[in-house]
mmCIF file of the C-alpha atoms, coordinates in Angstrom:
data_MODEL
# 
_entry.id   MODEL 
# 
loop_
_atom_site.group_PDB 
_atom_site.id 
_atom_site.type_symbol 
_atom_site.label_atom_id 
_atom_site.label_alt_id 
_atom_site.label_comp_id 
_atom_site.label_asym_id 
_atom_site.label_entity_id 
_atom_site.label_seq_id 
_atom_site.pdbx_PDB_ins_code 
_atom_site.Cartn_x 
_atom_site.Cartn_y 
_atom_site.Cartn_z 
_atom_site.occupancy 
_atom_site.B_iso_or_equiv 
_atom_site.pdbx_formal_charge 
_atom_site.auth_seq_id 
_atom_site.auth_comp_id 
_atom_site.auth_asym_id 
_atom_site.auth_atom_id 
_atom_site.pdbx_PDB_model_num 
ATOM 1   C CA . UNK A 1 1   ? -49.169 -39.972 29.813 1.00 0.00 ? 1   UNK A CA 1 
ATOM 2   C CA . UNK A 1 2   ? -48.099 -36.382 30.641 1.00 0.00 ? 2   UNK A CA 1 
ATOM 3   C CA . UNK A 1 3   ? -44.564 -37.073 32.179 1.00 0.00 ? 3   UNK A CA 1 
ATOM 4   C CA . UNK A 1 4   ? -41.476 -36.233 30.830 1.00 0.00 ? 4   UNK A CA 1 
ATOM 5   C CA . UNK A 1 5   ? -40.319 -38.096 27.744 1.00 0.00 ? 5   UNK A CA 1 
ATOM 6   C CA . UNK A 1 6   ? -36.606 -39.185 26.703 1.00 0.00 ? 6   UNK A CA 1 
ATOM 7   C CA . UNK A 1 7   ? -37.990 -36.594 23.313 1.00 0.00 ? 7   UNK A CA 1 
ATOM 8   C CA . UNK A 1 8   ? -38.211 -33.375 26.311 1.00 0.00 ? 8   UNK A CA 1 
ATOM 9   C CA . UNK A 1 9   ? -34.575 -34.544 27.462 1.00 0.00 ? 9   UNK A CA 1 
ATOM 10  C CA . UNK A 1 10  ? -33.343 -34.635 23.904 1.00 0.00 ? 10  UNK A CA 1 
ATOM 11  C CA . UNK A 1 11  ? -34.683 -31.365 22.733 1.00 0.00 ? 11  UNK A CA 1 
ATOM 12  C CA . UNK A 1 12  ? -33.271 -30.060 26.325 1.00 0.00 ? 12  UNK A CA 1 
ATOM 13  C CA . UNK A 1 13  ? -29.823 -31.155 25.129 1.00 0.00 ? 13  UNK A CA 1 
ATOM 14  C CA . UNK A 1 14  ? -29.871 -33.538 28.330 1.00 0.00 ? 14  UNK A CA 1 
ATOM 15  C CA . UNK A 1 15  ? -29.731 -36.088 25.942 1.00 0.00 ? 15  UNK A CA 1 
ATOM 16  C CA . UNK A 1 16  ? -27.888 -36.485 23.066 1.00 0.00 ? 16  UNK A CA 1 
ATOM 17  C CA . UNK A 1 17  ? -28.733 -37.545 19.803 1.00 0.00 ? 17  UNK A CA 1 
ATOM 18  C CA . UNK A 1 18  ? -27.155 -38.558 16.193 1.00 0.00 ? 18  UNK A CA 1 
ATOM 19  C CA . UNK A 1 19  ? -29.350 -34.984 14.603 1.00 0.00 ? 19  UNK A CA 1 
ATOM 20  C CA . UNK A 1 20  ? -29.980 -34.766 10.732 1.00 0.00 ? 20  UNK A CA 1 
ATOM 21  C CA . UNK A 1 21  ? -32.440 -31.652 10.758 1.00 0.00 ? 21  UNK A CA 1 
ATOM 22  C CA . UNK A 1 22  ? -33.437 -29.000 12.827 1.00 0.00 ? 22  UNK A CA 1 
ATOM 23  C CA . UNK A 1 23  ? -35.460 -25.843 12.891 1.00 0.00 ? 23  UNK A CA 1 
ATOM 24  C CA . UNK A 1 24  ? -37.889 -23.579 15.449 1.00 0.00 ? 24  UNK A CA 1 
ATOM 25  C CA . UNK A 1 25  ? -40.697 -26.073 15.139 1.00 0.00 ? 25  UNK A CA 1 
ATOM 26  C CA . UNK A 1 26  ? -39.250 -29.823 14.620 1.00 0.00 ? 26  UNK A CA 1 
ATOM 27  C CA . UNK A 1 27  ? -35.946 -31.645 15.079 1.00 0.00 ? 27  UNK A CA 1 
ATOM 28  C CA . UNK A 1 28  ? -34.886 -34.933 13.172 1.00 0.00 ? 28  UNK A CA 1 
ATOM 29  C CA . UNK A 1 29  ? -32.388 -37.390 14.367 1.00 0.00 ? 29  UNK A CA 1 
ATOM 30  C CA . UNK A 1 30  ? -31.439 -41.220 13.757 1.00 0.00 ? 30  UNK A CA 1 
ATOM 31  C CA . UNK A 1 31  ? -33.315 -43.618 15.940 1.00 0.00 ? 31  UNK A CA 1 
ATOM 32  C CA . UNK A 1 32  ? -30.909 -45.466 18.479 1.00 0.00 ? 32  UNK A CA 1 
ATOM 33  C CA . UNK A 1 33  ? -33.034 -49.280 17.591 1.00 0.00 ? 33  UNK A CA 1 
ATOM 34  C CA . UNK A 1 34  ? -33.183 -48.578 13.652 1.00 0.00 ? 34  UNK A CA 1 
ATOM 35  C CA . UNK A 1 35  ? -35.422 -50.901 11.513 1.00 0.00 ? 35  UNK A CA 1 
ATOM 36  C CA . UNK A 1 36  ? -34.204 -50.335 8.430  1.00 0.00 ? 36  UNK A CA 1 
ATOM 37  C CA . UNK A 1 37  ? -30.745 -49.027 7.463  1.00 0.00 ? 37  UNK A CA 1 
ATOM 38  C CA . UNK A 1 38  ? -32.297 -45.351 7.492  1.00 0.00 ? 38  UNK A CA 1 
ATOM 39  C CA . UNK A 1 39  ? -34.397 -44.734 10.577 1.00 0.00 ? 39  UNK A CA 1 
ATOM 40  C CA . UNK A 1 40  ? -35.142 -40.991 11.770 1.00 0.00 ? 40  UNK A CA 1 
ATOM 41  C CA . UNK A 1 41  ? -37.346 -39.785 13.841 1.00 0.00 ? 41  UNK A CA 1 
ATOM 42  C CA . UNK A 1 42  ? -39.021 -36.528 12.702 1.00 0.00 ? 42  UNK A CA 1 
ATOM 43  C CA . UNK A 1 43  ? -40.509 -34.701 16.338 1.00 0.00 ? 43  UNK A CA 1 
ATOM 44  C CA . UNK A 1 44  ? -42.098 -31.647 17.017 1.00 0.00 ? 44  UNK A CA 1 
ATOM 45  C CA . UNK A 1 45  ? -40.531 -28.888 19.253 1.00 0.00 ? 45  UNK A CA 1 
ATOM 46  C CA . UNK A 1 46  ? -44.098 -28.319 20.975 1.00 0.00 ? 46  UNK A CA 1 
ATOM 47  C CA . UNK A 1 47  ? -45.293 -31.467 22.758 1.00 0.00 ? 47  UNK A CA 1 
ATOM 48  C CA . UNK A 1 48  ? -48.361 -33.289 21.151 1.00 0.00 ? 48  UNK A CA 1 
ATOM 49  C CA . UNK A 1 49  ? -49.368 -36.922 23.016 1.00 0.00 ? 49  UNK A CA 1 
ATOM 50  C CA . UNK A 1 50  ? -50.280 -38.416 19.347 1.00 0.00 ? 50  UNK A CA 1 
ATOM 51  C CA . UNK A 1 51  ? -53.046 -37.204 16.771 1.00 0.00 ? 51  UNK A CA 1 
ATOM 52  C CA . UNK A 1 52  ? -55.885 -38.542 19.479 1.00 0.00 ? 52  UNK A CA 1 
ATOM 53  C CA . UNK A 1 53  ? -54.569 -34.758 20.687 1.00 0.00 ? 53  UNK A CA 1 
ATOM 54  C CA . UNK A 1 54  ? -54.435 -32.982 17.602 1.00 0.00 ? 54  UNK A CA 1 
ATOM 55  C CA . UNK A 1 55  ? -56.757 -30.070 16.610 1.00 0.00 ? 55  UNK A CA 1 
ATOM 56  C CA . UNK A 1 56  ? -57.056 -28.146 13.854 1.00 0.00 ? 56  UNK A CA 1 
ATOM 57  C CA . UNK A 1 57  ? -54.701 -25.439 15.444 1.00 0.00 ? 57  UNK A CA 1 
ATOM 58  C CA . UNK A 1 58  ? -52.447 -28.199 15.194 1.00 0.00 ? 58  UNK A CA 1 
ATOM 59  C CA . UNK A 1 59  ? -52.815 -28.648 11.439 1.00 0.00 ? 59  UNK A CA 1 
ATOM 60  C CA . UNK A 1 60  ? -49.555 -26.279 9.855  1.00 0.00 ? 60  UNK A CA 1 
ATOM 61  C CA . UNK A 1 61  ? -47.576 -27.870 12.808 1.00 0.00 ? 61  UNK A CA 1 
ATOM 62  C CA . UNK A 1 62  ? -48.441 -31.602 11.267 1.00 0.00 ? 62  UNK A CA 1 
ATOM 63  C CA . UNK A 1 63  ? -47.870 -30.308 7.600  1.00 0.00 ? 63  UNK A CA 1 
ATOM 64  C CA . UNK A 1 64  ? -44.570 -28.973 8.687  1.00 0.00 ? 64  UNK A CA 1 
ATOM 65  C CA . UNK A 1 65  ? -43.742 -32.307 10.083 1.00 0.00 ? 65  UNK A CA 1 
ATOM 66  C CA . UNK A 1 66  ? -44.613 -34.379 7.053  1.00 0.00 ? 66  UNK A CA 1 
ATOM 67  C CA . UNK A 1 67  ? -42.792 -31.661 4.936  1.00 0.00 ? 67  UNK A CA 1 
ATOM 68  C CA . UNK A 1 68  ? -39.516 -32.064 6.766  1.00 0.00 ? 68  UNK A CA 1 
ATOM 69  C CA . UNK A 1 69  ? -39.698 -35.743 6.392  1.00 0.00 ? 69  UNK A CA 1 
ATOM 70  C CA . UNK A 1 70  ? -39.929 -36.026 3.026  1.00 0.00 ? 70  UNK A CA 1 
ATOM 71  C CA . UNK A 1 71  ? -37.161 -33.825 2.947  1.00 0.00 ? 71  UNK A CA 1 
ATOM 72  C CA . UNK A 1 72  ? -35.303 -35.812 5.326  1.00 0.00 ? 72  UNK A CA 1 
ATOM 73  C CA . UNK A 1 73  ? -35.698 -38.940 3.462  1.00 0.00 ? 73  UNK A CA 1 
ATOM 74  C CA . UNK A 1 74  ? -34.360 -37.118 0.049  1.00 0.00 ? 74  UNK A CA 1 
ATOM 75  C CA . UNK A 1 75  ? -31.007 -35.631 2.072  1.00 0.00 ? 75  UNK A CA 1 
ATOM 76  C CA . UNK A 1 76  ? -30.848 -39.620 2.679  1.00 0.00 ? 76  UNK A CA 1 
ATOM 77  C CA . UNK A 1 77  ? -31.386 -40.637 -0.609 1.00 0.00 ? 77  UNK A CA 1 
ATOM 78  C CA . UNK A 1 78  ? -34.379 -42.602 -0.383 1.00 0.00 ? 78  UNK A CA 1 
ATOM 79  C CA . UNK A 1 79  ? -36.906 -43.061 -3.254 1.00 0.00 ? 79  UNK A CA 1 
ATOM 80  C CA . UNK A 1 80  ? -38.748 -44.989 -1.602 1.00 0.00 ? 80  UNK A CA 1 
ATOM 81  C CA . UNK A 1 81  ? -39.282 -44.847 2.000  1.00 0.00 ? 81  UNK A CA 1 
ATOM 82  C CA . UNK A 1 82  ? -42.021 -45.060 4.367  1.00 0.00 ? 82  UNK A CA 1 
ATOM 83  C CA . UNK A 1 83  ? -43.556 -42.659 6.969  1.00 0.00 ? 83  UNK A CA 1 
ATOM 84  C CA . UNK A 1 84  ? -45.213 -44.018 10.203 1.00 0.00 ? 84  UNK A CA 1 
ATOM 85  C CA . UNK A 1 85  ? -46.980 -42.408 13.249 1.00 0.00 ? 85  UNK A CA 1 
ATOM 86  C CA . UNK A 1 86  ? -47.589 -44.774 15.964 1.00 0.00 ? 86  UNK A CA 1 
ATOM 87  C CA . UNK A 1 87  ? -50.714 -43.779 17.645 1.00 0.00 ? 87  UNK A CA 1 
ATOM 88  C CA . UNK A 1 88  ? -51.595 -45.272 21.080 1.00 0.00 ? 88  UNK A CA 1 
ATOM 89  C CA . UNK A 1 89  ? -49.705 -47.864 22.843 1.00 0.00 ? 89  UNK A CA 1 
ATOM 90  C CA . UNK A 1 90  ? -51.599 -51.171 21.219 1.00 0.00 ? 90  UNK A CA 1 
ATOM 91  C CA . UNK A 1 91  ? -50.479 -49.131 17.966 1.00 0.00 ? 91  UNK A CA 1 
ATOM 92  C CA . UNK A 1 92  ? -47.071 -49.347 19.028 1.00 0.00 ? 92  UNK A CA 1 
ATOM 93  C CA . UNK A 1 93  ? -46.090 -46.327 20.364 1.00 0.00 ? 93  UNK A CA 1 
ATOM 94  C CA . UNK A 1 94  ? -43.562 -46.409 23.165 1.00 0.00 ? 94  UNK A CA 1 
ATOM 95  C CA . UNK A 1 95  ? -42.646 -42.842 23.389 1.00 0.00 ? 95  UNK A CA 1 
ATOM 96  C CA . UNK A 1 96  ? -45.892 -40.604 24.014 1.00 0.00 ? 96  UNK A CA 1 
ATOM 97  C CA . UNK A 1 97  ? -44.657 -37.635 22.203 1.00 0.00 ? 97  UNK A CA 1 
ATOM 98  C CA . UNK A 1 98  ? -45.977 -37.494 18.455 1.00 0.00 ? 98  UNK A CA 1 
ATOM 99  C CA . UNK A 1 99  ? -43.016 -38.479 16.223 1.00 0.00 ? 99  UNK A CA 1 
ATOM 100 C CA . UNK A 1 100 ? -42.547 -39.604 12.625 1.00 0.00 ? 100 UNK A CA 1 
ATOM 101 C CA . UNK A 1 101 ? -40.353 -42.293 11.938 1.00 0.00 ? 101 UNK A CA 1 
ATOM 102 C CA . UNK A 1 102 ? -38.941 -42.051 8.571  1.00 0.00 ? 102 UNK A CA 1 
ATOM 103 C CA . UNK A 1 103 ? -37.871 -45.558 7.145  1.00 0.00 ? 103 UNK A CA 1 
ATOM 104 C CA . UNK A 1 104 ? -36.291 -46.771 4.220  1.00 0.00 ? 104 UNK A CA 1 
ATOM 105 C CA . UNK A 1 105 ? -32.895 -48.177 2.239  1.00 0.00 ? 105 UNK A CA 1 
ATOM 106 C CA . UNK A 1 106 ? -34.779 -51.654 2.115  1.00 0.00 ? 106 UNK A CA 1 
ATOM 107 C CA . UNK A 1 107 ? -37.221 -53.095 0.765  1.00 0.00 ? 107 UNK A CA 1 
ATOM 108 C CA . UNK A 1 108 ? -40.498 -52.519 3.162  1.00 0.00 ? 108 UNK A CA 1 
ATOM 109 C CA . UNK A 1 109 ? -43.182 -55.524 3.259  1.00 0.00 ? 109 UNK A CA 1 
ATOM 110 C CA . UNK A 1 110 ? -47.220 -55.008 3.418  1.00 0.00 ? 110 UNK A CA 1 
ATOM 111 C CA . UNK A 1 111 ? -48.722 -55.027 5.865  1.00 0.00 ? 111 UNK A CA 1 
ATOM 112 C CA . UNK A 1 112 ? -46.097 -54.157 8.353  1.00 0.00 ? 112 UNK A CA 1 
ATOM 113 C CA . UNK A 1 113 ? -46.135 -55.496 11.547 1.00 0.00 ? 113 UNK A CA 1 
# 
């Protein structure tokens, strides 16, 4: 799992991407397969696998994270919204480059999945 991800070619600029936020450490964009009508993906700059990966060293890189999507989800309006990391591949995650996907504008059933 330590190939290149379509997240490297995005914050290359190889990619493009619909971008809502970015700063040194994190960039936020609208995912292309949205769940909900608001769907961003919240990503650091520095490449971390998942939080299997994540030390304490780690820990005012995660803040920051959580920190821009909260503010993310307010720029969009949302109340109430959900946060998810995908963690491993039986977890979910497709793309093995941490990311938070911000969701919301609907109403968001428990459990998910």
């Amino acid at each position: 799992m330590t190939g290149t991800t379509i997240f490297d070619s995005i914050l290359k600029g190889e990619i493009p991407c619909d971008e809502v936020y970015s700063d040194e450490h994190c960039l936020a964009f609208r995912d292309i397969q949205p769940q909900a009508p608001v769907h961003i993906l919240v990503i650091p700059r520095t490449r971390l696998i998942n939080l299997n990966y994540a030390e304490l060293e780690d820990k005012e890189l995660l803040g920051h994270l959580l920190i821009i999507a909260a503010r993310v989800a307010k720029q969009e309006s949302l109340e109430n919204w959900r946060a998810v990391i995908n963690n491993g591949d039986k977890a979910g995650q497709t793309v093995f480059h941490l990311h938070i996907h911000v969701i919301g504008g609907r109403n968001l059933a428990w459990p998910p999945g």
